[in-house]
C-alpha positions in Angstrom: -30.8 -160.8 -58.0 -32.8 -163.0 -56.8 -34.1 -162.4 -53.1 -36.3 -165.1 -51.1 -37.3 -163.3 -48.3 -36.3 -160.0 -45.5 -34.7 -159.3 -42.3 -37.5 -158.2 -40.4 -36.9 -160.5 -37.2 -34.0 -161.0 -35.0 -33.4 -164.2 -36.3 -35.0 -163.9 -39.5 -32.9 -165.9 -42.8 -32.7 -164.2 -46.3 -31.4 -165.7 -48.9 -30.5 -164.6 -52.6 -28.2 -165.4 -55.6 -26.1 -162.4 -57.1 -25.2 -163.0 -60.8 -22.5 -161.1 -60.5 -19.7 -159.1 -57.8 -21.5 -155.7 -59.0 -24.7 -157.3 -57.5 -22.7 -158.7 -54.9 -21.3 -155.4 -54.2 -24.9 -153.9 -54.7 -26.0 -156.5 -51.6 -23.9 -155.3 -49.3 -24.3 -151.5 -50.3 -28.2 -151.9 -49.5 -27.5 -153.5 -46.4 -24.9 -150.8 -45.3 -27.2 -148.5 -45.7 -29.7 -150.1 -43.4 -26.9 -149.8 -40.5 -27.5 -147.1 -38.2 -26.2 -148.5 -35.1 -23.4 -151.2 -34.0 -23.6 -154.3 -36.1 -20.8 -157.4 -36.5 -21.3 -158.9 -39.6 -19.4 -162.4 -39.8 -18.6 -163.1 -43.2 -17.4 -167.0 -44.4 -17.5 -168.3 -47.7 -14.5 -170.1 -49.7 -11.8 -168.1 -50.9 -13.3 -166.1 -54.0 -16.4 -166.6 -53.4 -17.0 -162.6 -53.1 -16.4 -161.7 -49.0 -14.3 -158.6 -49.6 -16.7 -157.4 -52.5 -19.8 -157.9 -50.0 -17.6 -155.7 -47.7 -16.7 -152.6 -50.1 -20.8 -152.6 -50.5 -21.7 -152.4 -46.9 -18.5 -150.1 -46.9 -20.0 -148.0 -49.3 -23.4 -147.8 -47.7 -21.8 -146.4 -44.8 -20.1 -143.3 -46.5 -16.7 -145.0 -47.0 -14.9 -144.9 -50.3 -15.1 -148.8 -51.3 -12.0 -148.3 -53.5 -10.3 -147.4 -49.8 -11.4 -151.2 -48.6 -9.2 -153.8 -49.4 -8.4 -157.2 -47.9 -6.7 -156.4 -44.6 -4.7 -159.8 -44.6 -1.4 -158.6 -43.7 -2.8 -155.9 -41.3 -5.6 -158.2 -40.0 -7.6 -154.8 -38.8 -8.5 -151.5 -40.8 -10.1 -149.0 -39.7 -12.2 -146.6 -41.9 -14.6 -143.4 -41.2 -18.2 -143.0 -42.5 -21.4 -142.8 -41.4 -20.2 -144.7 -38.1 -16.7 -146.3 -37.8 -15.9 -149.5 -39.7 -13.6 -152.2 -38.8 -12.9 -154.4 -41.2 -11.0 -157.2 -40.2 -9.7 -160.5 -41.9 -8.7 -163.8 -40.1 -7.2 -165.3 -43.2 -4.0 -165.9 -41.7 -5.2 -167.0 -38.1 -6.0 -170.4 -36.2 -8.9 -169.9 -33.3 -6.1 -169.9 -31.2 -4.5 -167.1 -32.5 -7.7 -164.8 -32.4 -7.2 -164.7 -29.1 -5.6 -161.5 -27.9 -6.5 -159.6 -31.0 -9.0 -157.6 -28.8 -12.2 -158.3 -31.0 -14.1 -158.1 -28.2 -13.2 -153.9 -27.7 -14.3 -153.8 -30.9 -17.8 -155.5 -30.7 -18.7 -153.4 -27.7 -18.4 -150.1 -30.0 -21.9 -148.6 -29.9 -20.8 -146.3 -32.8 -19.2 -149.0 -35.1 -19.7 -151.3 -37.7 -17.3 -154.7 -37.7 -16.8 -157.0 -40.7 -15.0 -160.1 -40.1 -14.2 -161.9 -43.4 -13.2 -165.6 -42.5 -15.4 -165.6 -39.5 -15.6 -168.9 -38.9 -11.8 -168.6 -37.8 -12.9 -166.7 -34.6 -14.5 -170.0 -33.2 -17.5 -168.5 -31.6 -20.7 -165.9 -32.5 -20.9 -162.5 -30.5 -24.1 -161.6 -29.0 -25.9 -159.8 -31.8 -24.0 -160.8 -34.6 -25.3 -161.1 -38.3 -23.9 -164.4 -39.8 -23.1 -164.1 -43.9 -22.5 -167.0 -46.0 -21.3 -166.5 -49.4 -21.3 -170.3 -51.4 -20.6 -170.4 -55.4 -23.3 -171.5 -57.4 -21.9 -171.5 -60.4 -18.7 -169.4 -61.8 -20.8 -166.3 -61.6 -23.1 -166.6 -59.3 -22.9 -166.8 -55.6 -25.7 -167.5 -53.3 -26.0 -165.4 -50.2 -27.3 -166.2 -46.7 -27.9 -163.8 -43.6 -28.7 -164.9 -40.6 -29.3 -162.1 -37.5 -28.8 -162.2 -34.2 -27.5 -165.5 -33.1 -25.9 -165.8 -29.5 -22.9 -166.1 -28.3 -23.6 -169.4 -27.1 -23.1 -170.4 -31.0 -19.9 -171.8 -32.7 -19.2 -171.2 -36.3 
């Protein structure tokens, strides 16, 4: 895996290419394991691209079985238990308009939680704090990975 730099600042940029979805998996294990507070992680990337993989890793990092996360596109929401509570939620099936009412923003006010949105950029807008993650393809196996912290909720996606 290739990494190009760290998240040091607020709005610090990293960037790396995973060569595979156990590296992509590996990612967001490391990264999970960094958590020790609330975080929102907004996950977009075509479908494929390795958004639920990333997940099970930061899943995993947190104390939760990653065979136990799975693409919550029927459910939109599950909730698991680890190291801090992790919602893991999927707006696959959604229009902006029909994240409304979902009560996200309960969720994001959870000092003792961890949310993962996969197809973020269906919510329409960036809570305060949030860590933006773009998965692209590269190339059949790889996938190249960007995290951006703590844009505001002044942002769209």
């Amino acid at each position: 895996m290739e990494e190009s730099s760290t998240l040091e600042d607020a709005d610090a940029v990293e960037e790396f290419v995973t060569r595979s979805a156990e590296e992509t998996f590996e990612a967001g294990r490391r990264i999970g394991e960094r958590i020790d507070k609330r975080e929102i992680l907004l996950l977009s990337g075509d479908l494929g691209a390795g958004k639920t993989v990333f997940a099970k890793g930061v899943a995993s990092g947190l104390g939760v079985d990653p065979t136990d996360v799975t693409s919550p596109s029927f459910t939109l929401i599950n909730i698991h238990e680890g190291r801090l509570v992790l919602y893991h939620v999927d707006l696959y099936r959604l229009d902006r308009d029909g994240c409304r009412g979902l009560g996200l923003e309960e969720i994001f006010e959870d000092d003792s939680a961890v949310t993962i949105i996969e197809w973020a950029e269906r919510l329409g807008y960036v809570p305060p704090g949030a860590t933006l993650v773009e998965i692209d393809y590269v190339s059949d196996c790889e996938r190249r990975i960007t995290i951006q912290r703590g844009k505001s909720s002044e942002s769209t996606l």
